[in-house]
C-alpha positions in Angstrom: -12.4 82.1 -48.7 -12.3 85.7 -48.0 -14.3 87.5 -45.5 -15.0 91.0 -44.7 -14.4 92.5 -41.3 -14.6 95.3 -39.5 -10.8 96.0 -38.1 -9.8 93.7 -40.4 -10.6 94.5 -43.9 -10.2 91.1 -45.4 -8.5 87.6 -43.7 -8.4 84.1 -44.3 -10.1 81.9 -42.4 -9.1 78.1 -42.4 -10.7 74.6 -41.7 -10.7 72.9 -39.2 -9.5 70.1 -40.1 -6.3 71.9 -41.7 -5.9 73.8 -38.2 -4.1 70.2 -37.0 -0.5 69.9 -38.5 -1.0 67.7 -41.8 1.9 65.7 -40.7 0.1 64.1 -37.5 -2.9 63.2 -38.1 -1.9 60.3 -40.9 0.7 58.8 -38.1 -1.3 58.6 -34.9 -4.5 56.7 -37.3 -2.5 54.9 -38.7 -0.3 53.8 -35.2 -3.4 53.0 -33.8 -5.6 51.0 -36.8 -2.2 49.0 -36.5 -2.0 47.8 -32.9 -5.6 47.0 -33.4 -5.1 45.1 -36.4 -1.9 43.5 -34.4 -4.1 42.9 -31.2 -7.3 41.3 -33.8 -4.3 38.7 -35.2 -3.0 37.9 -32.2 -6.2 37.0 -30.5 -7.3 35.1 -33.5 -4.1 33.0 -33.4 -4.4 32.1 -30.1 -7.9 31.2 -29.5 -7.0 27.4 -31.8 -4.3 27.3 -29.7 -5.8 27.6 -26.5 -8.5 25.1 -27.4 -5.7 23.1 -29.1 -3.6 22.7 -25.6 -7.3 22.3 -23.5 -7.6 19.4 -25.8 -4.1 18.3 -25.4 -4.9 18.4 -21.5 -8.2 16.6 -21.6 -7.0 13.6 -23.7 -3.9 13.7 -21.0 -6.4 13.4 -18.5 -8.4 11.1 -20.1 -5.6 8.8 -20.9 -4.5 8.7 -17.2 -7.9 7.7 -16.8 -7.9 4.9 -19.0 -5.3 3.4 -17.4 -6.6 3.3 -14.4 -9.5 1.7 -15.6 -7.7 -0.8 -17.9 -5.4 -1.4 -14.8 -6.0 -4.7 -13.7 -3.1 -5.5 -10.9 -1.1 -8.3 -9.6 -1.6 -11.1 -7.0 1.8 -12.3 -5.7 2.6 -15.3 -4.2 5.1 -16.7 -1.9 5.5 -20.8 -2.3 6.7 -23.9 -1.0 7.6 -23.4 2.0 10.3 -25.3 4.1 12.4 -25.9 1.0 13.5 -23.3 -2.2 11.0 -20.6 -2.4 9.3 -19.1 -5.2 7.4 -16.6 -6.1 4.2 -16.6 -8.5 2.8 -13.6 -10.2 -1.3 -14.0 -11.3 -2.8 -11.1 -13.1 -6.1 -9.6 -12.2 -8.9 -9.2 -14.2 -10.0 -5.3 -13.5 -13.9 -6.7 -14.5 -14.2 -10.3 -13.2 -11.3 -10.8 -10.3 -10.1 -13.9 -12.3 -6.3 -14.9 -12.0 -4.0 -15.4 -14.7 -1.3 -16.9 -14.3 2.0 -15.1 -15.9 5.7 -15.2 -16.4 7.8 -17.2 -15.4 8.2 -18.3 -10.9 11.4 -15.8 -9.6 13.0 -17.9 -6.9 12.8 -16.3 -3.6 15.4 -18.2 -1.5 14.8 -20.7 0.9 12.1 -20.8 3.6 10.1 -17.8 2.4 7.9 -16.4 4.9 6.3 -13.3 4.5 5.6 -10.6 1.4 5.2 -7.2 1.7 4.4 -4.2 -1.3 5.2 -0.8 -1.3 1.6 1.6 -1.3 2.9 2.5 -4.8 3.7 -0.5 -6.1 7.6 0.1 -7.1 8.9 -2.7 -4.8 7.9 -6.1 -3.2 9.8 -7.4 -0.3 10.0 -11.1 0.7 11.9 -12.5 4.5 13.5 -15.9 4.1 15.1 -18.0 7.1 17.8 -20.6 7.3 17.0 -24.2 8.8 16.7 -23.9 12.1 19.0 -24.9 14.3 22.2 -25.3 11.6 25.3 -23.2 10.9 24.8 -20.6 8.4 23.2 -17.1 7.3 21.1 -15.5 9.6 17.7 -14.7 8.1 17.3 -12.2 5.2 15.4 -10.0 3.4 15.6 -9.6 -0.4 13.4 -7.0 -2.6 12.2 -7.0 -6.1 11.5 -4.0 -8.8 7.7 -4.4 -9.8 7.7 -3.1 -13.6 4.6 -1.9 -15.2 4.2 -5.6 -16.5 4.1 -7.2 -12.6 7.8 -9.0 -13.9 9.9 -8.6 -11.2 13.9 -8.3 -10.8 15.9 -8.6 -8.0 17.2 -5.5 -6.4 18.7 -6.2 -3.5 19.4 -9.2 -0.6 20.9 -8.0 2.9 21.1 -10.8 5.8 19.5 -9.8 9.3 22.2 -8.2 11.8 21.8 -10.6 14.4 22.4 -14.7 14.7 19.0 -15.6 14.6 17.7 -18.2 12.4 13.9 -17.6 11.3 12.5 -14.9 10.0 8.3 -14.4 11.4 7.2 -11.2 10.0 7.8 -7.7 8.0 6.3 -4.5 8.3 6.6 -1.6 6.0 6.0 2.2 6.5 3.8 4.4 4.1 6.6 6.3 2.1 8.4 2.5 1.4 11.7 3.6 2.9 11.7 1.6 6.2 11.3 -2.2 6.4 11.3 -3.9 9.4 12.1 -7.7 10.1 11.2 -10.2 13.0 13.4 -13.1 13.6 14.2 -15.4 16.4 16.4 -18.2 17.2 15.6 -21.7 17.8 12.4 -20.2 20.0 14.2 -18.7 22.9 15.2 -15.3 21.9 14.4 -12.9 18.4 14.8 -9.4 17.5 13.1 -7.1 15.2 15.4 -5.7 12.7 15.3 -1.8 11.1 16.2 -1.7 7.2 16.4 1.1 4.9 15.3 0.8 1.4 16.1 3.0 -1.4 13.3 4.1 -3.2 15.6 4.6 -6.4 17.1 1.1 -6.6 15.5 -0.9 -3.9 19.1 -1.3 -2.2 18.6 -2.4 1.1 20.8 -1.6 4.0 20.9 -1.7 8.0 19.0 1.7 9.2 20.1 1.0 13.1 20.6 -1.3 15.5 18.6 -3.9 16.5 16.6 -2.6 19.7 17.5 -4.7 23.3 13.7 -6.9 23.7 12.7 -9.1 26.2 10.3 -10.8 24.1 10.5 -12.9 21.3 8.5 -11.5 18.4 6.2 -13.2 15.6 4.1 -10.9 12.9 4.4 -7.4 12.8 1.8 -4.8 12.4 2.6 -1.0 11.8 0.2 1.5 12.9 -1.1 4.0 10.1 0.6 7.0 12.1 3.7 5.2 11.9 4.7 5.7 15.9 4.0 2.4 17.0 4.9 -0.7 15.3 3.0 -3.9 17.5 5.1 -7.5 17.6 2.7 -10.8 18.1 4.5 -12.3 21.2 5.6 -16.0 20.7 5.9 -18.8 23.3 9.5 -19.2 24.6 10.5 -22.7 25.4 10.4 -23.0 28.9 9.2 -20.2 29.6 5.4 -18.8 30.9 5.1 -15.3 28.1 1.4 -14.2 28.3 1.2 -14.0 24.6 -0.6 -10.7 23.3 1.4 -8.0 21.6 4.5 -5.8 22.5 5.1 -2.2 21.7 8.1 -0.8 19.6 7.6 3.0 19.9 8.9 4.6 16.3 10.2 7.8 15.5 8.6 8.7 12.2 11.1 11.6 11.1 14.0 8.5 11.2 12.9 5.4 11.3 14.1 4.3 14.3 12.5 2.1 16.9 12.4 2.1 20.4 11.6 -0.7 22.6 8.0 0.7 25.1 8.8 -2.5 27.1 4.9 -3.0 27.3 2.7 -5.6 26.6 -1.0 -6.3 25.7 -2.0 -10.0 26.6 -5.2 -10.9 24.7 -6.7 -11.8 27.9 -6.7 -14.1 31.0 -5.5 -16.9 29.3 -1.9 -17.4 26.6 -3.4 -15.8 23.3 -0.4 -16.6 20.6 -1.6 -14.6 17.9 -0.9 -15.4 13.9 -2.1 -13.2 11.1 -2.6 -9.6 12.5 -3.8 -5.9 11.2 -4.9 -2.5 11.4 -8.4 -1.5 10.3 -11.1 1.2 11.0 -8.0 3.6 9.6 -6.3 2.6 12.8 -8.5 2.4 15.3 -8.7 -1.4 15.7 -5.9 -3.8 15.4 -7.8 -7.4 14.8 -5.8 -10.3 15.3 -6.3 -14.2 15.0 -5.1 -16.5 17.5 -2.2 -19.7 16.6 -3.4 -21.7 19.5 -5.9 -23.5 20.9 -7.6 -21.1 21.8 -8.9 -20.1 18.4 -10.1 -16.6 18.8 -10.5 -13.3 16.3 -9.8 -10.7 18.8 -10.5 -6.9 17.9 -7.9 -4.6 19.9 -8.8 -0.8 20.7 -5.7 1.5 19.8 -5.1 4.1 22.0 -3.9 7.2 19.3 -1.7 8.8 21.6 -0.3 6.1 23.5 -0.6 2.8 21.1 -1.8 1.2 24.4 -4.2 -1.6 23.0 -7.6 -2.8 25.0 -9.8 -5.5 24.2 -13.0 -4.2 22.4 -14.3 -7.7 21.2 -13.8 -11.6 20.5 -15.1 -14.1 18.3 -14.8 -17.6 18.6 -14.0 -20.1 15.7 -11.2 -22.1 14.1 -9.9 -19.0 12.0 -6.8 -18.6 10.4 -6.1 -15.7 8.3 -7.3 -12.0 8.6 -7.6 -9.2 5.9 -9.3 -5.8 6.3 -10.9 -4.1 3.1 -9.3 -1.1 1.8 -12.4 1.4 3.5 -12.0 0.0 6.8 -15.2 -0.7 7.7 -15.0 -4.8 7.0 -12.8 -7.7 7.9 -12.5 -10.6 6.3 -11.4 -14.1 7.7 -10.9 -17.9 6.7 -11.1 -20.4 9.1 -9.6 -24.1 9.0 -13.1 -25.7 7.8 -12.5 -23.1 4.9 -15.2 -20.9 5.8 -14.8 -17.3 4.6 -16.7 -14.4 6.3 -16.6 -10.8 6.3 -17.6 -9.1 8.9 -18.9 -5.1 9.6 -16.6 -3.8 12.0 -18.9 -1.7 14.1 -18.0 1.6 16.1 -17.3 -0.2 19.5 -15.2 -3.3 17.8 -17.4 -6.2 17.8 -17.9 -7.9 14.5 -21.7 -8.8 12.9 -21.2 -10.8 9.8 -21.8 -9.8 6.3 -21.1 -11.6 3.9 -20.2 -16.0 3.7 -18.3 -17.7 1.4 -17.1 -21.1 0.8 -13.6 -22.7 0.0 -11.6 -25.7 0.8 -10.5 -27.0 4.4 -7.5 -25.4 5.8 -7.4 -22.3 3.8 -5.7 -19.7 5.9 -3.8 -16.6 4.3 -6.6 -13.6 2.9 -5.8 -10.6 0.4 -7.9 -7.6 -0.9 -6.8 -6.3 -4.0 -6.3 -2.5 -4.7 -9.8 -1.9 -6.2 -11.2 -3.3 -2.7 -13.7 -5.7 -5.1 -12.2 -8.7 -4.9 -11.1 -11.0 -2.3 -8.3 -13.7 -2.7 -7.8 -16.7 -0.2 -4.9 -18.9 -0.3 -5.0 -23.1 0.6 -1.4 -24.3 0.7 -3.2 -28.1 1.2 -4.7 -28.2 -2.3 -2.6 -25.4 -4.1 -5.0 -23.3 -4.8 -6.3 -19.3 -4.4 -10.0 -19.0 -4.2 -11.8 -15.9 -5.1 -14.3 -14.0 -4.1 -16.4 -10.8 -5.4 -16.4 -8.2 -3.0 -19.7 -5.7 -2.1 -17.5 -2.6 -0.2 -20.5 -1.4 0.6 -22.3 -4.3 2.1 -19.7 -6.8 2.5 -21.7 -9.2 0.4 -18.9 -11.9 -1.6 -19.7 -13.7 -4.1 -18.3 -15.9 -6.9 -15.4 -15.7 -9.4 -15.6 -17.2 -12.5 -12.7 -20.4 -12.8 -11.8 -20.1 -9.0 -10.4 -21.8 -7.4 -7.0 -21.2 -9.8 -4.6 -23.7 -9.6 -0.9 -22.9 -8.2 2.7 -24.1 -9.3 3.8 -24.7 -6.1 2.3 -24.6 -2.2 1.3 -21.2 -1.6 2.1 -19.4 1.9 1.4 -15.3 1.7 0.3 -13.2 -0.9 0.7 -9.5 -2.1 -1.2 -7.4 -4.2 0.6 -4.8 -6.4 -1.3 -2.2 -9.4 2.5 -0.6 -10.6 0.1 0.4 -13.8 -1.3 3.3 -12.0 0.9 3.4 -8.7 4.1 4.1 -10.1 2.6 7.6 -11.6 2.7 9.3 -7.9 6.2 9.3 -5.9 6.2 9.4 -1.9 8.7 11.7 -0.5 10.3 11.1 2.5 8.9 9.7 5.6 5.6 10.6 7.2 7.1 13.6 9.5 8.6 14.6 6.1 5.4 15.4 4.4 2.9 16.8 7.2 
């Protein structure tokens, strides 16, 4: 269009739009309706996928779930003693605590006296003794891989360092690594023995030396810190020991055990004491006497020290000891086969809570991991009774089918889940993963 002006006759005057190069204006739409476009398909693609790998993650968890629901455990148990040893896997029912009894017995060599199970469930650890007072091996320890079935295989057998000829008790730390043994010899002298385990292949080996005792020693109990480890103190022949418990001092970072050369006597009288454990988390160690005494005595733990006081006693003709899986109950069986649980209050005395009835003479007690059920052993009659457990009252209350029937005379049990246990790995020892 042509337009007149003044000092310039005639000029052109241009649009707008043609004022911007023709060139740029196509490339820089065009760049940009792209990386939207490009951004729009992108976000469209990845929104399924998102939702796709939440899903993936929920049924995961879900699944995990499930099988800790539909995981039921396994009761283990230690039979016939005094001759070849066996032991005798039950299944639990996750809704009713009934036993089943499965696979075949795995022989457990001779004299079995004492099971232990790692907290997750990978290995099971059994003490066996020679006959007293013969030539041969000194007592040993084997240990089993627990498979997600409950089968067991043998991993690993390593004899005692020491001449002695019985074996009285294990105790394991937390992480599973390190086992330790008490034996004696034809009661007048015993040791307690450090092992290592590997938590690969369950190989067991010497971790150190035994430590020099004065005392011979009967059940073990480890403290949930892992710095003390207490040994029940047996009766020598010939010789006046005060009973009670003695101190090993443990080094959590190695494993190693040192003897405190002090001793907790369960009062003025000889108090030989049996079955033995932590409960309230470590702040009690309850204990049932072997004597004639027949006494449930409730110990208070000093944290920093281990030093033990007497907080309560209970009389009665008991014989085995469990605490539940909270703490705040213990269980025991006495020789008239009563079975009690009692709330363990804040100052150590016991007021009962819950009563239960078996068979005469039952003696060793088991909680199983879901801290519902209760499981009581009678070598006498070969049987396991159970028992419903109430963790919040301590109420028990029948099984259906107990008592169940065992192959052979039954001495300890163990309780193993490796179902949902085997998930998790420990790591080192407990100054390893503060």
């Amino acid at each position: 269009m042509l337009v007149r002006d003044t000092v310039f006759p005639v000029r052109p005057v241009t649009n707008k739009l043609n004022a911007i190069a023709p060139s740029s204006v196509p490339f820089r739409f065009w760049f940009i309706l792209l990386v939207l476009v490009s951004s729009a398909a992108c976000l469209a693609q990845s929104a399924p996928q998102a939702q796709k790998d939440n899903q993936v993650q929920k049924d995961n968890k879900d699944n995990d779930n499930k099988d800790n629901e539909d995981s039921s455990g396994f009761l283990y148990a230690i039979e016939n003693p005094g001759t070849a040893s066996s032991i005798e896997t039950f299944q639990i029912d996750r809704n009713t605590g009934a036993l089943t009894p499965v696979l075949a017995r795995v022989a457990a060599g001779n004299n079995a006296n004492d099971i232990v199970v790692d907290r997750k469930s990978k290995f099971l650890f059994v003490g066996t003794s020679r006959f007293c007072c013969r030539n041969g091996q000194p007592p040993a320890v084997m240990s089993f891989g627990i498979d997600i079935s409950g089968a067991l295989t043998l991993a690993s057998q390593i004899n005692l360092p020491n001449d002695n000829d019985t074996l009285n008790g294990l105790a394991l730390d937390r992480t599973g690594r390190d086992l330790y043994a008490s034996s004696m010899l034809v009661l007048s002298r015993g040791n307690v023995s450090s092992l290592l385990a590997d938590r690969a292949s369950g190989n067991l080996s010497v971790l150190a030396p035994d430590p020099l005792n004065t005392l011979m020693p009967g059940r073990l109990v480890m403290h949930p810190n892992g710095r003390f480890v207490y040994a029940a103190v047996l009766a020598r022949h010939h010789t006046a020991d005060a009973g009670g418990f003695d101190l090993y001092l443990r080094d959590p970072h190695t494993g190693m055990l040192t003897y405190a050369g002090k001793q907790f006597p369960g009062g003025p009288f000889f108090h030989y004491y049996g079955d033995s454990g932590m409960a309230a988390h470590g702040r009690f160690l309850v204990a049932i006497s072997q004597d004639f005494n027949n006494l449930a005595t409730v110990f208070s733990v000093n944290a920093a020290t281990g030093a033990l006081t007497i907080a309560s006693q209970l009389s009665g003709a008991f014989r085995g000891m469990v605490a539940d899986r909270r703490g705040r109950f213990v269980v025991l069986t006495d020789a008239n086969g009563g079975v009690t649980s009692y709330a363990l209050n804040k100052d150590g005395s016991l007021t009962p809570a819950g009563v239960a009835t078996a068979a005469a003479n039952v003696s060793n007690v088991v909680v199983d991991d879901s801290n519902h059920f209760v499981y009581v052993e009678n070598s006498s009659t070969a049987q396991i009774f159970a028992y419903t457990f109430d963790e919040e009252t301590g109420a028990l209350g029948p099984v259906p089918g107990s008592p169940f029937t065992t192959a052979g005379s039954p001495i300890r049990m163990a309780i193993a889940d490796p179902k949902s246990e085997n998930k998790h790995e420990i790591q080192g020892r407990e100054g390893d993963d503060k």
